[in-house]
C-alpha positions as CSV (number, residue, x, y, z in Angstrom):
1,X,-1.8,10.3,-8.7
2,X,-2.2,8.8,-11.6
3,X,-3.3,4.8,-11.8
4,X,-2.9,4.6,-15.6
5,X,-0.5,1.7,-16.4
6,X,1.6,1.7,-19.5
7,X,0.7,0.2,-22.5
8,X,2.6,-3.1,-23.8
9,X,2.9,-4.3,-20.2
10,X,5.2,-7.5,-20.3
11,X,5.1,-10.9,-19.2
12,X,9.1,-11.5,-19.8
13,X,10.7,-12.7,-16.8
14,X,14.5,-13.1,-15.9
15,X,16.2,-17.0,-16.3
16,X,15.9,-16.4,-12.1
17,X,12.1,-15.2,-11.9
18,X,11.0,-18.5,-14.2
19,X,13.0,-21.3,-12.2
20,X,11.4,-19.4,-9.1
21,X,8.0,-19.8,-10.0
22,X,8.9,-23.2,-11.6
23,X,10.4,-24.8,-8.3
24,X,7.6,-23.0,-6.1
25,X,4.7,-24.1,-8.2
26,X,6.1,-27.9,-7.8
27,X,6.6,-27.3,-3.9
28,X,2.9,-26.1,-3.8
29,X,2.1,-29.1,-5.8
30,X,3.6,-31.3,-3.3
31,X,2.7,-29.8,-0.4
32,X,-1.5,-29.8,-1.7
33,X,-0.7,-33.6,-2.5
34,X,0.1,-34.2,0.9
35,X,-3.1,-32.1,2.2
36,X,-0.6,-30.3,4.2
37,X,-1.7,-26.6,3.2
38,X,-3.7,-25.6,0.2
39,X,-3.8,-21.6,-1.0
40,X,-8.3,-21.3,-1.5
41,X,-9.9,-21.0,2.1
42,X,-12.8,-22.4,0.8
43,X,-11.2,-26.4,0.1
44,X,-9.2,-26.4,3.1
45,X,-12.0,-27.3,5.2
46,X,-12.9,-30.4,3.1
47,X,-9.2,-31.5,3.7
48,X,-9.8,-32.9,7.1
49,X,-12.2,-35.6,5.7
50,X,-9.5,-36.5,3.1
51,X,-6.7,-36.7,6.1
52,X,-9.1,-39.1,8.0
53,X,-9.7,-41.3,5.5
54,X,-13.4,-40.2,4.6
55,X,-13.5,-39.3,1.3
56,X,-11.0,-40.1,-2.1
57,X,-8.4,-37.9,-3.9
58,X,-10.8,-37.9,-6.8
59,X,-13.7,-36.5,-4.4
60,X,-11.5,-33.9,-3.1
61,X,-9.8,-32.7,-6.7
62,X,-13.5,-32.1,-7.9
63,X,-14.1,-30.1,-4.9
64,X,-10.7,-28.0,-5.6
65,X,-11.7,-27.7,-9.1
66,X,-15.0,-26.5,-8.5
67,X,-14.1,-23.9,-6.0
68,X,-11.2,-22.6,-7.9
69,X,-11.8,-22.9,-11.5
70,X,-13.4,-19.5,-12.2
71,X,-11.0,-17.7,-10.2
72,X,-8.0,-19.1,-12.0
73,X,-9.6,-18.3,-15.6
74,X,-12.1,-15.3,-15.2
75,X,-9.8,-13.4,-12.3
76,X,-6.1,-14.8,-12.3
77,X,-5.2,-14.4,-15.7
78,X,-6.9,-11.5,-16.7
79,X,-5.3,-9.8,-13.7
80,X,-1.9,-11.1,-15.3
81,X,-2.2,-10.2,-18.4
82,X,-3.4,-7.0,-18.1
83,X,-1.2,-5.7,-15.0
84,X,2.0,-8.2,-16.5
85,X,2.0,-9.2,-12.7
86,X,1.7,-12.7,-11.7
87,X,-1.0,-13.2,-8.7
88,X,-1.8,-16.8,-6.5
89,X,-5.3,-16.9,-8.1
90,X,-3.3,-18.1,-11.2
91,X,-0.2,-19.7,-9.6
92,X,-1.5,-21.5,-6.5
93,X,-5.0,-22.3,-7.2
94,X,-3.9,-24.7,-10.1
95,X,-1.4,-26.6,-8.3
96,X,-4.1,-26.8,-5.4
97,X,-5.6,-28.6,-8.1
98,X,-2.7,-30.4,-9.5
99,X,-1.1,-31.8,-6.5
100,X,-4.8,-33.3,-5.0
101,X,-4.9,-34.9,-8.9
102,X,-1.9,-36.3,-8.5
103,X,-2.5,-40.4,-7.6
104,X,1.9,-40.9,-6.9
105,X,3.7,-38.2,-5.0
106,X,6.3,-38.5,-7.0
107,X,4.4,-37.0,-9.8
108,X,2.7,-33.9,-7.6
109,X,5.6,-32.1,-8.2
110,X,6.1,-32.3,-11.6
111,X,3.0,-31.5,-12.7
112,X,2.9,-28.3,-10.6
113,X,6.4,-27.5,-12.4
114,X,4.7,-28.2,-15.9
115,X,1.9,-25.7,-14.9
116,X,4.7,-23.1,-14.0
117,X,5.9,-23.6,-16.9
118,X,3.1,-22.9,-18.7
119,X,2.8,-19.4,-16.5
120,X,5.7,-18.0,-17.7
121,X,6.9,-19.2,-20.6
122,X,3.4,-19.2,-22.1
123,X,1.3,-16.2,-21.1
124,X,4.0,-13.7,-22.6
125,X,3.4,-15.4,-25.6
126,X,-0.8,-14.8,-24.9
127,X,0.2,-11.6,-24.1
128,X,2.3,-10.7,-27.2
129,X,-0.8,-11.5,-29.5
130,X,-3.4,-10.4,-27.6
131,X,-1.7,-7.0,-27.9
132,X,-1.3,-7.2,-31.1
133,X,-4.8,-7.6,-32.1
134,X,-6.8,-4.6,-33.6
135,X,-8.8,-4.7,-30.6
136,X,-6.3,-4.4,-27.6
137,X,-8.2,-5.6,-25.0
138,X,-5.9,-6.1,-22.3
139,X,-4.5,-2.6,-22.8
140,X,-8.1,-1.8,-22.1
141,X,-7.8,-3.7,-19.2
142,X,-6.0,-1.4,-17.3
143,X,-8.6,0.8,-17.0
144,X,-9.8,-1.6,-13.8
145,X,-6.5,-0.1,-12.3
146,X,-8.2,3.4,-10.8
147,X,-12.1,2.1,-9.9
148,X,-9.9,-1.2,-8.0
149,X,-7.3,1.4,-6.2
150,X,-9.3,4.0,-4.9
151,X,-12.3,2.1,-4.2
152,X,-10.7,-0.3,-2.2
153,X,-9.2,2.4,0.3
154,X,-13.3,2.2,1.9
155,X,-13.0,-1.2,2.6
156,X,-12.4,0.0,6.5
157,X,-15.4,2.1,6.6
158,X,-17.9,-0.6,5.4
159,X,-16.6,-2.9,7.6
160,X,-16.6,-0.3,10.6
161,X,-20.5,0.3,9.6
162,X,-21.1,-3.4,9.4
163,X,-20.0,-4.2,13.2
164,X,-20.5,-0.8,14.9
165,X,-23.2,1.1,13.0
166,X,-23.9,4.1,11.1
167,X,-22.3,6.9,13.6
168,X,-18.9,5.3,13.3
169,X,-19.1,4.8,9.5
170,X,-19.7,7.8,9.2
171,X,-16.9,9.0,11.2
172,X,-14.6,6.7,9.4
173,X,-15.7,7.6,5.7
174,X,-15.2,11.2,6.5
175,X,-12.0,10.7,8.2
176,X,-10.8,8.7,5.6
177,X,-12.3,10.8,2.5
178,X,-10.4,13.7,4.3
179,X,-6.9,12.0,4.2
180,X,-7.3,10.9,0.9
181,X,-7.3,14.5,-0.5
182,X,-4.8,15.3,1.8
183,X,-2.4,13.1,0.6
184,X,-3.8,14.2,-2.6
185,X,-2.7,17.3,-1.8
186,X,0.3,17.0,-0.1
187,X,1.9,13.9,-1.1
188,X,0.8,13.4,-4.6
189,X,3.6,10.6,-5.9
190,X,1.9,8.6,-2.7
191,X,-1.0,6.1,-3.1
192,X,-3.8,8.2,-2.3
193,X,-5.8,5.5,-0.2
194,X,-2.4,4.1,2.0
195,X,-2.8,6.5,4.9
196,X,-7.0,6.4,4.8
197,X,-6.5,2.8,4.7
198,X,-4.0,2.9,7.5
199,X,-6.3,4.8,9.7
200,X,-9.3,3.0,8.6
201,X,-8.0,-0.6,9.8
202,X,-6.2,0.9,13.1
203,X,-9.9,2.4,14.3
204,X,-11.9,-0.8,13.5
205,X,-9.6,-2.7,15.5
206,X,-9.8,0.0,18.5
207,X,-13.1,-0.3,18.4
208,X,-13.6,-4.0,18.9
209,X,-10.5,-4.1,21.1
210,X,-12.3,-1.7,23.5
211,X,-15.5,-3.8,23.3
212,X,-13.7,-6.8,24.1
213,X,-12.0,-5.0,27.0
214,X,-15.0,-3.7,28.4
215,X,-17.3,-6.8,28.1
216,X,-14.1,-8.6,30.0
217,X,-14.2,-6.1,32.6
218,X,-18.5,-6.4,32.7
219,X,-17.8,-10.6,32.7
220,X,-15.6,-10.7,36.0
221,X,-17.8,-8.3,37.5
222,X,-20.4,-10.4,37.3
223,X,-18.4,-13.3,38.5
224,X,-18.3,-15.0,34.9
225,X,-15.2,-16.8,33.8
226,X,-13.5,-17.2,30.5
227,X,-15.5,-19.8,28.1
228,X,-12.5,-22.3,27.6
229,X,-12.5,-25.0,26.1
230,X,-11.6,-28.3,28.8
231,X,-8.9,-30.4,27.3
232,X,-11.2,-33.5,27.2
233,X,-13.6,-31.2,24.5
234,X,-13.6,-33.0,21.4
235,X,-12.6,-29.8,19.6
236,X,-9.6,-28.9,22.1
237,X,-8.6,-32.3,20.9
238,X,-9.0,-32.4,17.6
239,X,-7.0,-28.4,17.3
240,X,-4.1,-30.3,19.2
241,X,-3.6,-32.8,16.8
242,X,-3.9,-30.5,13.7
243,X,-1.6,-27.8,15.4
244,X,0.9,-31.1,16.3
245,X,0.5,-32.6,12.4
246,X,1.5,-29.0,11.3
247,X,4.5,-28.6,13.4
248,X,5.7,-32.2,12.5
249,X,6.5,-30.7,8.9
250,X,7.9,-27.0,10.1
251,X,11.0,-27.4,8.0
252,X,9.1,-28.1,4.9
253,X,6.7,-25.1,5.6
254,X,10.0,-23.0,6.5
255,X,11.0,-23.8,2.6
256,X,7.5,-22.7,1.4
257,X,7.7,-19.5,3.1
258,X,11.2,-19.0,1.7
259,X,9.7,-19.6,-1.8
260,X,6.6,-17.3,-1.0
261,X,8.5,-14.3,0.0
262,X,11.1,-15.0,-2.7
263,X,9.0,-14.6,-4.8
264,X,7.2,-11.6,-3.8
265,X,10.4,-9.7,-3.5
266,X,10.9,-10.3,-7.1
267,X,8.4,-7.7,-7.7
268,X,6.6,-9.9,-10.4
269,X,4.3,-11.2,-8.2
270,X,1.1,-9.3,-6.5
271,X,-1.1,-10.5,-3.5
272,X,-4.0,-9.0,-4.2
273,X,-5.9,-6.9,-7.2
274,X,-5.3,-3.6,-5.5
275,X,-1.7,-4.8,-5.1
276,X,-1.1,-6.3,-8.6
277,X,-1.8,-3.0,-10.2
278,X,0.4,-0.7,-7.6
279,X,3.4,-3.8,-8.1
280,X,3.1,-2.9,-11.9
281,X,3.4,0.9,-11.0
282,X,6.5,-0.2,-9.0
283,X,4.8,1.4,-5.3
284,X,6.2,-1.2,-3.8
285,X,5.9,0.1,-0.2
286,X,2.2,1.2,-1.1
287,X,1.8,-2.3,-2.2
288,X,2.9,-3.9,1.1
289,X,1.0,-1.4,3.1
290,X,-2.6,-2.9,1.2
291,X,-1.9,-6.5,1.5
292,X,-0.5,-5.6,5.2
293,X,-4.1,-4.4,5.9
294,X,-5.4,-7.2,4.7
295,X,-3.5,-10.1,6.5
296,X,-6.6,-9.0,9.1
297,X,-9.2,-9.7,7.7
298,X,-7.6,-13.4,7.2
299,X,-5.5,-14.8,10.1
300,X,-8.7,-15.9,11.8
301,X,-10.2,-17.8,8.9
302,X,-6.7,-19.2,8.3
303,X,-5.9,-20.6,12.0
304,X,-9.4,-21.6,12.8
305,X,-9.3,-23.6,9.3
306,X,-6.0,-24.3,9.8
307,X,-6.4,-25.8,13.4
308,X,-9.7,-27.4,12.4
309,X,-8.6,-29.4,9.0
310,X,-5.1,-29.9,9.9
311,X,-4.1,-28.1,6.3
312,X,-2.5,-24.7,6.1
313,X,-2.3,-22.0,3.5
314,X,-0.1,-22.1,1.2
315,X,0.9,-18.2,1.7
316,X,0.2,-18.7,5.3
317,X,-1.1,-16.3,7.2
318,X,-0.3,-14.1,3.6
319,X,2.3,-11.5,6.2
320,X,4.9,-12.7,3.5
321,X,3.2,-11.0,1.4
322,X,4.2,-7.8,2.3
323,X,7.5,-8.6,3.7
324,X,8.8,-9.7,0.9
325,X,8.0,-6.8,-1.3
326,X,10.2,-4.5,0.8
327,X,13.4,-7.1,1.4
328,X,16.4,-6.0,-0.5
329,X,17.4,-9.1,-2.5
330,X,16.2,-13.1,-2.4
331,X,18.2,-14.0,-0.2
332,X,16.9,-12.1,3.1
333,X,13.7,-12.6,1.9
334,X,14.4,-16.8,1.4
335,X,15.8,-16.1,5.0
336,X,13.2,-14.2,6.4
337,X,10.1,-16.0,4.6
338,X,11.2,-19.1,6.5
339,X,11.5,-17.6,9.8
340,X,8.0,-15.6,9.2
341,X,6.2,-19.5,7.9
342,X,8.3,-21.2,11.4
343,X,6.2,-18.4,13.8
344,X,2.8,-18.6,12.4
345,X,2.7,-22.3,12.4
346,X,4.4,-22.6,15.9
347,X,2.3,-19.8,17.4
348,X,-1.5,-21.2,15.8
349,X,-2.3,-22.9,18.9
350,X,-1.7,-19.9,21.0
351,X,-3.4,-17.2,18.1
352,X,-6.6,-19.7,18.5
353,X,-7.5,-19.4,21.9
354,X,-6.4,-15.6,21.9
355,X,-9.0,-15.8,19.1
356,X,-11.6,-17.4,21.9
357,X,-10.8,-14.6,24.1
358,X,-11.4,-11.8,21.6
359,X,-14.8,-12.2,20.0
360,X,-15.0,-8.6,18.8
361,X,-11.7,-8.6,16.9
362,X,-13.0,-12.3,15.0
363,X,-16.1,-10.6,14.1
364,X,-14.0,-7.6,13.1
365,X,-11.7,-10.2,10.9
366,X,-15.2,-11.1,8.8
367,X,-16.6,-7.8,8.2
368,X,-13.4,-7.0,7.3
369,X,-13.6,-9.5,5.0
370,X,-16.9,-9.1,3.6
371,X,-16.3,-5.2,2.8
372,X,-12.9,-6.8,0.6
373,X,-15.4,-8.5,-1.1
374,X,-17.7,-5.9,-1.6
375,X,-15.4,-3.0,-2.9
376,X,-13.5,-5.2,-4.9
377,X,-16.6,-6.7,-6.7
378,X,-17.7,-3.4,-7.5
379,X,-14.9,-2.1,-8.3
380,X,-13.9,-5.0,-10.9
381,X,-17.6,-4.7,-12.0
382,X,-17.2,-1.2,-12.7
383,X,-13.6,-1.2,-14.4
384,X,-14.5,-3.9,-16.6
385,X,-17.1,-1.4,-17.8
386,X,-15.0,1.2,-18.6
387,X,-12.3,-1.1,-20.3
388,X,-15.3,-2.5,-22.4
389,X,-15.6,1.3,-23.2
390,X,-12.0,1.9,-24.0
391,X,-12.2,-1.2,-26.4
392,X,-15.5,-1.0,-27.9
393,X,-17.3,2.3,-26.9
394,X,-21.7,1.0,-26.6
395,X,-21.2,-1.8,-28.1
396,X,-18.6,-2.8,-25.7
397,X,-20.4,-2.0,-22.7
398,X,-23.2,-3.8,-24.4
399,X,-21.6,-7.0,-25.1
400,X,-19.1,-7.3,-21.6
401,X,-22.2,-6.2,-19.7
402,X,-24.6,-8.5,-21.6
403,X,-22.2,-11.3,-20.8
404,X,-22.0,-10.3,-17.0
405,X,-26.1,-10.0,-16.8
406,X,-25.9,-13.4,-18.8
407,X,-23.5,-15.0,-15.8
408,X,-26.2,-13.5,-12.9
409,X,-29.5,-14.9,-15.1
410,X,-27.9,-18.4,-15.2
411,X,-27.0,-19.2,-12.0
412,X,-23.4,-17.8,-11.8
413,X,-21.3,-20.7,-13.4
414,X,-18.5,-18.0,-13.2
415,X,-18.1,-16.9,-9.9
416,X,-19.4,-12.8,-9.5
417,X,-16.0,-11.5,-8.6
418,X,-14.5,-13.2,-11.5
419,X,-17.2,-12.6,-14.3
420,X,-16.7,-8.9,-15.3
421,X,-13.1,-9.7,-16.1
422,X,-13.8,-12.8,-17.9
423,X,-16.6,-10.9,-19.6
424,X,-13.6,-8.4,-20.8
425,X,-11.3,-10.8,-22.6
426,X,-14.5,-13.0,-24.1
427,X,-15.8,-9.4,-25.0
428,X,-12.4,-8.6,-26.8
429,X,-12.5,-11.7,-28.8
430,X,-16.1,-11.1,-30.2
431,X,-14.9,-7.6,-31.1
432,X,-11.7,-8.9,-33.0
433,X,-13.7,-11.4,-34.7
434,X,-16.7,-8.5,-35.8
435,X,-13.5,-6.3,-37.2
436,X,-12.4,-9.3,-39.5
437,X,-16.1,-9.6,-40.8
438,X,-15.9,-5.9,-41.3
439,X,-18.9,-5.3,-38.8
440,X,-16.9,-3.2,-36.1
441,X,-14.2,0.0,-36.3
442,X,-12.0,-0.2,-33.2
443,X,-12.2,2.7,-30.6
444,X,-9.4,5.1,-31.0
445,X,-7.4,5.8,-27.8
């Protein structure tokens, strides 16, 4: 299969596509302003302080900005301009921002429009130069497409090794190296990694799902009872009234899901890297397989953060995700979205002490996680070095891996996941700017 995009990839959307992301972007807005939901897992919990009165919008903004900031510059739209897809890191991660900013609520909303604004009327502008530089390095880009795809499919198996050991890992890495070159083989128009992945994800979840079963079993055995939390637990409480708060603004978050799924089903839009890059090769059903798998690995983290701050996320419990890249037209996604968004925020109560009853399967949702993390960090490591080859040969390796090594020495002001790719375009301007000097002769490709 190949996982080469085509080069020139565009950044022109339809009259519908830009008032979408317009009118969602100034929802998002809104809805941060109101610290109802916010789209990086990392602020949410910062939120509930904010809700109580403990801390100031101004407090909170920094917080958001410093959290999201390198995401938005060195991963969101690098993604975007290399797979011409648009992802959340750049659209919700800035109006996370915006809306908090925001001192009238009134004005929320039109600041998260302007930023929308900016996504799509400016980056195909961005885009149009920056590929039409002597050093193309967003075409070069694209070379992250193949070490991001296939890598990614072993997400499962590190996360199987992680919580049960090397014997299983094993198991799984062979299993799954075997189906890849089956469907290889057999299937070669389909994602190599969708059925690995599929199989990968259903046997870690076996496998704490039987754990939790037999501890269960072992617990009443021994005459132990469930650990519960009693109503008059501080915690118990303070879940209620987040889950109640949530539930008070159902109709609103009905109209965010809408939007959400909208816009996925648009196909300009991608949940993830893996996804972003298979949305661009129009695998649409591959794509909602992979961000499918991962809605795992997060509804945990979401509900527990959700029922502890009393904010949400803004793509919820990211299912829409997946749904709406397979609806067949806006409006049963708009329809659908809503109904998807009204579920999740009426069943987090009950998904959080399920969650209490089922320690194996949270532990599962973090390891799960963690191996995202790790394949996708290595994988954008190593297909920003290859795209610093594709643009500059040595001396591009030298410079985009120079600038990553730079980013680790000091500290990591740019967060690791989002360095090699920033590294990439800062890389690409130094090489345009040696080629006007006369010090550098592009790569041919």
């Amino acid at each position: 299969m190949s996982t080469t995009l085509a080069a020139g990839t565009s950044l022109d959307f339809t009259l519908a596509q830009q008032l979408t992301v317009i009118a969602l972007c100034a929802l998002t807005a809104y809805i941060s302003h109101m610290a109802l939901a916010v789209f990086n897992d990392g602020v949410r919990p910062f939120l509930l302080d904010f809700i109580q009165g403990r801390t100031t919008r101004s407090a909170t903004t920094a917080v958001s900005f410093g959290l999201s900031a390198g995401f938005i510059f060195g991963l969101g739209a690098p993604m975007a301009l290399s797979t011409g897809v648009l992802n959340p890191w750049l659209v919700f991660l800035p109006t996370d921002i915006l809306g908090m900013l925001a001192p009238k609520k009134w004005l929320a909303p039109i600041l998260g429009a302007a930023w929308g604004a900016v996504v799509v009327f400016g980056l195909n502008g961005a885009n149009n130069v920056a590929h039409d530089l002597p050093v193309d390095f967003l075409t070069a880009m694209q070379q992250m497409s193949t070490p991001i795809l296939f890598l990614f499919t072993l997400f499962p198996v590190l996360a199987i090794t992680k919580q049960f050991g090397r014997k299983w890992g094993g198991i799984a890495g062979v299993l799954e190296l075997a189906l890849v070159v089956m469907t290889m083989k057999l299937w070669p128009n389909m994602f190599a990694g969708a059925l690995a992945m599929a199989v990968g994800v259903l046997m870690l979840i076996g496998l704490a799902v039987t754990k939790d079963v037999r501890q269960r079993r072992a617990d009443r055995a021994a005459g132990i009872t469930d650990d519960v939390l009693p109503d008059d637990d501080p915690m118990a409480s303070l879940f209620s009234a987040s889950a109640a708060r949530l539930r008070t603004y159902l109709p609103l978050f009905m109209v965010l899901g809408a939007g959400v799924c909208v816009l996925a089903q648009m196909h300009i839009f991608g949940g993830g890297e893996a996804t972003s890059f298979l949305i661009a090769k129009g695998q649409y059903s591959e794509a909602a397989q992979v961000d499918f798998y991962r809605v795992f690995g997060f509804i945990p983290l979401i509900a527990t953060t959700a029922l502890a701050s009393g904010a949400y996320g803004i793509a919820g419990f990211t299912l829409v995700y997946p749904i709406g890249y397979l609806m067949p037209n806006p409006f049963v996604a708009a329809v659908v979205g809503a109904l998807v968004f009204a579920a999740e925020v009426l069943a987090l109560s009950w998904i959080g002490k399920l969650l209490g009853k089922l320690p194996s399967v949270r532990d599962s949702s973090e390891h799960l996680r963690s191996a995202i993390g790790d394949t996708l960090q290595l994988a954008i490591l190593f297909g920003s070095l290859m795209a610093a080859n594709a643009m500059g040969g040595g001396l591009g390796i030298l410079v985009v891996g120079g600038l990553y090594l730079l980013n680790e020495a000091m500290g990591r002001p740019v967060v690791r996941m989002a360095a090699a790719p920033a590294a990439v375009i800062v890389g690409g301007i130094l090489l345009n700017v040696l080629y006007w000097l006369d010090l550098f002769t592009p790569v041919k490709g």
